[in-house]
N, C-alpha and C positions, 0 to 999 in steps of 0.2 A: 504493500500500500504506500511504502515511505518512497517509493523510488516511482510510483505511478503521479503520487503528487508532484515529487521533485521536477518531475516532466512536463506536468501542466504550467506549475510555475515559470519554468525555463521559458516554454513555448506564448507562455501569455507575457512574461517580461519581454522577448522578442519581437513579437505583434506589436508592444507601446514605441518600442523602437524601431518597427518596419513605419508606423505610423507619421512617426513626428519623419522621416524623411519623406514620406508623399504629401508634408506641408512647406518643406521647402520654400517651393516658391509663392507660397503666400507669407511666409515670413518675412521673405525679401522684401514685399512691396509692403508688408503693413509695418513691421519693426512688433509686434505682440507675438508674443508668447502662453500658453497655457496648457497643464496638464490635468485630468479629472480622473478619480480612480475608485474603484465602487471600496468602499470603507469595510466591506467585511471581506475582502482581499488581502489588503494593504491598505494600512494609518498614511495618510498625504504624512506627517511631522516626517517619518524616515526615508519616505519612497519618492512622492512626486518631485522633491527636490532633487535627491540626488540622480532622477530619470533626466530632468532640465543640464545637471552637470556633466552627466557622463555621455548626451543627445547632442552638448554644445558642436562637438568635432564635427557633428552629420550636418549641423547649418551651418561650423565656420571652417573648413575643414583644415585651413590654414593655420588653425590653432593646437600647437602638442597637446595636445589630448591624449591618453589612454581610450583603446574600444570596450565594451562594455566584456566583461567579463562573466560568465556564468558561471563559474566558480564562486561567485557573491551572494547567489542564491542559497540559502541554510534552511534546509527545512529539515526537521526533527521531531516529531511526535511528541517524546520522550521528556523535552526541555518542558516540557505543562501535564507529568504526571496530574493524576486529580489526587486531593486531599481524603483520608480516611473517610470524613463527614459531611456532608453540606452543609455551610453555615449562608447563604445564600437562596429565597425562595423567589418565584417566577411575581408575585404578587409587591415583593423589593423594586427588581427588575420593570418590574412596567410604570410602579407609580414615580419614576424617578424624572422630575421635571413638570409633575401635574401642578395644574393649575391652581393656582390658589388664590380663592376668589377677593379681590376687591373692594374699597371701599372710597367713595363711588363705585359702581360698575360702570366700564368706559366702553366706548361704539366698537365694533369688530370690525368696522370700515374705514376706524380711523385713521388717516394717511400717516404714513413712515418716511423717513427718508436716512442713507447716510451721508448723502454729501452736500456737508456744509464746510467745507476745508476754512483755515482760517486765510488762508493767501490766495487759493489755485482754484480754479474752477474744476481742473481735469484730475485734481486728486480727492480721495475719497477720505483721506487721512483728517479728523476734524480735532487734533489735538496732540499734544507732542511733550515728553519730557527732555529736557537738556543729560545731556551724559556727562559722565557716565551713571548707566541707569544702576541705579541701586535701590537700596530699600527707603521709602520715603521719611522724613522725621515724627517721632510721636508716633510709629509703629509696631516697638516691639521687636526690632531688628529682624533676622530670620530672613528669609528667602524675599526677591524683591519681587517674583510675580508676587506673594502673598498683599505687600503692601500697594502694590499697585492697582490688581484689584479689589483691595478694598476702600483704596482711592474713587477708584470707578464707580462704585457700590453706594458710597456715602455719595459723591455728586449725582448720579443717579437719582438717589429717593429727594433730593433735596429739591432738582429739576424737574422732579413728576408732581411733586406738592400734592403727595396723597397722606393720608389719616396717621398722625403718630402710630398708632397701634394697627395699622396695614402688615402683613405678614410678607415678609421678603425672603425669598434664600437666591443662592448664587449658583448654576451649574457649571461646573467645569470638564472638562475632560484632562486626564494627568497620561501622562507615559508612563511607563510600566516595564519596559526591558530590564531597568537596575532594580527593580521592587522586588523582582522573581531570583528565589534562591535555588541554583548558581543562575547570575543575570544571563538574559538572551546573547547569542552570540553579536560582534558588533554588526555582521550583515543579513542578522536574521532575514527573510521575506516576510511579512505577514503585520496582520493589523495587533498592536502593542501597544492601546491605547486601551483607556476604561473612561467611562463619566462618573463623576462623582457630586455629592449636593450638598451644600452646607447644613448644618441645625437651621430649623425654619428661625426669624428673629424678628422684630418689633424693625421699620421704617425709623422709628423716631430715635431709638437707638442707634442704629447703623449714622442715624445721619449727625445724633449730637454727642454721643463717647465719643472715647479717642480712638486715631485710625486702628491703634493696636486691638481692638475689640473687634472688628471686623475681621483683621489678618486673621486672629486668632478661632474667627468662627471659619475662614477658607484654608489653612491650614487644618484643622481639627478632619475635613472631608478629605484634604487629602491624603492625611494620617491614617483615613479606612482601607487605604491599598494596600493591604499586608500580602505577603506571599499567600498565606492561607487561606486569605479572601481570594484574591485573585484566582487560585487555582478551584477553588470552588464555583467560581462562576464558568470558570471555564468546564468543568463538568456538569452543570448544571446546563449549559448551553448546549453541549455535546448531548446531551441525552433527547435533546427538543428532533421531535421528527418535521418541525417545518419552522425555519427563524423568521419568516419575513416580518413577524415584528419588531425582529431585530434591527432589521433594514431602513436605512434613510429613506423617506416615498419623494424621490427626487422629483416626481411627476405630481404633486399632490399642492393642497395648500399648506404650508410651516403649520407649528403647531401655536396656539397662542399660550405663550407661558405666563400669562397674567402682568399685574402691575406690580410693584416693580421686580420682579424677578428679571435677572439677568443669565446672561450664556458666556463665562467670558475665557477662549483661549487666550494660549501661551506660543507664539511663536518666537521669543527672545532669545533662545540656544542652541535652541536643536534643529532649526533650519536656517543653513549657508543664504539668507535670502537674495543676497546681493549679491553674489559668489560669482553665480556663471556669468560668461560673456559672449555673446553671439556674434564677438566680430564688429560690435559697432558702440566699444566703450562701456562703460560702466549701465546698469539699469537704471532709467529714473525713476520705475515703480516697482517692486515686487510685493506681490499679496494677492490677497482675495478677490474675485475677480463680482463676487457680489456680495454682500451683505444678508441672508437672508434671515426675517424673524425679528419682533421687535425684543430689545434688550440682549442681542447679540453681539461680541464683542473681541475685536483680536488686539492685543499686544503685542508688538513687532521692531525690530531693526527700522530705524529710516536711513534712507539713501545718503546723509552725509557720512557715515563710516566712522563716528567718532564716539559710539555710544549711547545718541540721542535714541528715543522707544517713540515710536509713533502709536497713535490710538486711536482705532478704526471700530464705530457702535452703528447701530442701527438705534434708535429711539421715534416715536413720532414728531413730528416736525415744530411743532411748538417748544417742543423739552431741546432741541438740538441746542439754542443759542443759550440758555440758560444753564444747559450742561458745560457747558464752553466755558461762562462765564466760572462758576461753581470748580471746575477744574482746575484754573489758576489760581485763584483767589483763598482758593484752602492749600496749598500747597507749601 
């Protein structure tokens, strides 16, 4: 079985790269780039990047490049034995990002938008921290996604100007390669990521403690990614004879994850974002190519290369300029 996977792997990593060369020449004429990858394959944080670094040679071919290596592929069964017990139920698993209702309840039509940049019209980026990015003050030290989204969190509830006692959490999604005891190999193939939720907590809270009370409720979810959890979902998953719940409805409408609930990745480490080059200098954008879902949120490299974290949300369009405002102002 380990060696019939290993073969579909090889053969579907090939296919992305027979792909991006029959785009050639529309990269020539448009200068965009973009890779999409179904999520219970492969996690975009290890794959779609390093597919853009290693596809650079096939658009620029002028550049020493390495060819893609199939040797890179690691697929192993074995590395996600399951746990003696399930500590993991399908009922965890589903409610994780429901809705939690509101106060006011707000229109389901209400317009979104993310692009309110503070300079650019053609970028999507509406907020930025100076580098080097680290952990913000009054938070507790510890990890600077932790402070950072809960930088986000508190300007967040402050710019929706919903009910002190409004229930907020935060979902995030964390990687997982180092969580797993022995960690993933460093070219594992496959998706290495989990979502995780904070303790549901009080809007008025989040918005008037100090940042460290936040970090500390988004740290505290991503402290649930033990090995032992991790491997338990992974059996738990395994035994499901049909995931599609599992699956993004890429074809559907987002889910509403209430007011103010947030979605907020981490792309600050583990994706080279700026890295590749096509032959035509440096990128002046790399990221998400849409936003989708109000209170969704990436954290990211910006393109001056000195440490600056750009900060790309969807919110609806009232809250965008007052989040703005609330972003510098508490800082």
């Amino acid at each position: 079985m380990e060696a019939g996977l290993r073969k579909t792997a090889q053969e579907s990593y090939q296919s992305l790269f027979q792909d991006l060369v029959s785009v050639k020449k529309d990269l020539l004429n448009s200068r965009n780039a973009y890779a999409e990858l179904e999520d219970s394959i492969a996690d975009g944080a290890e794959e779609a990047w390093r597919i853009f670094k290693e596809q650079v040679g096939v658009i620029a071919p002028d550049l020493d490049l390495s060819p893609l290596d199939s040797d890179k592929v690691v697929i192993d069964g074995a590395i996600v034995d399951p746990p003696a017990t399930l500590i993991v139920s399908e009922s965890e698993l589903k409610t994780r990002g429901q809705r939690i209702i509101e106060f006011p309840p707000r229109s389901k039509d209400a317009s979104s938008s993310s692009v309110v940049p503070p300079t650019s019209s053609s970028s999507p980026v509406v907020a930025s921290l100076p580098g080097p990015g680290g952990a913000l003050p009054d938070s507790g030290g510890g990890d600077p996604y932790e402070s950072i989204a809960a930088h986000i969190w508190r300007c967040a509830c402050k710019a929706r100007h919903v009910d002190h006692n409004q229930p907020t959490v935060v979902l995030t999604v964390a990687g997982v390669r180092n969580r797993l005891k022995p960690p993933l190999p460093l070219n594992y193939f496959g998706n290495a990521t989990h979502p995780t939720v904070t303790p549901t907590c009080l809007s008025g809270d989040i918005a008037s403690k100090p940042l460290r009370y936040g970090a500390q409720k988004i740290r505290e979810a991503i402290e649930l990614l033990t090995d032992e959890y991790l491997r338990s979902v992974f059996e738990f998953i395994g035994r499901q004879e049909h995931v599609g719940w599992l699956r993004p409805k890429l074809n559907s409408e987002p889910p509403f994850l209430g007011n103010p609930n947030l979605n907020i990745w981490s792309w600050m480490s583990n994706m080279p974002t700026y890295g590749p080059d096509f032959g035509w200098g440096r990128p002046l954008y790399m990221g998400p190519c849409e936003v989708i879902g109000d209170g969704r949120a990436f954290i990211m490299p910006a393109p001056t290369g000195d440490g600056t974290l750009s900060i790309v949300i969807r919110l609806q369009t009232p809250h965008l300029q007052p989040f703005q405002k609330f972003f510098y102002e508490d800082i």
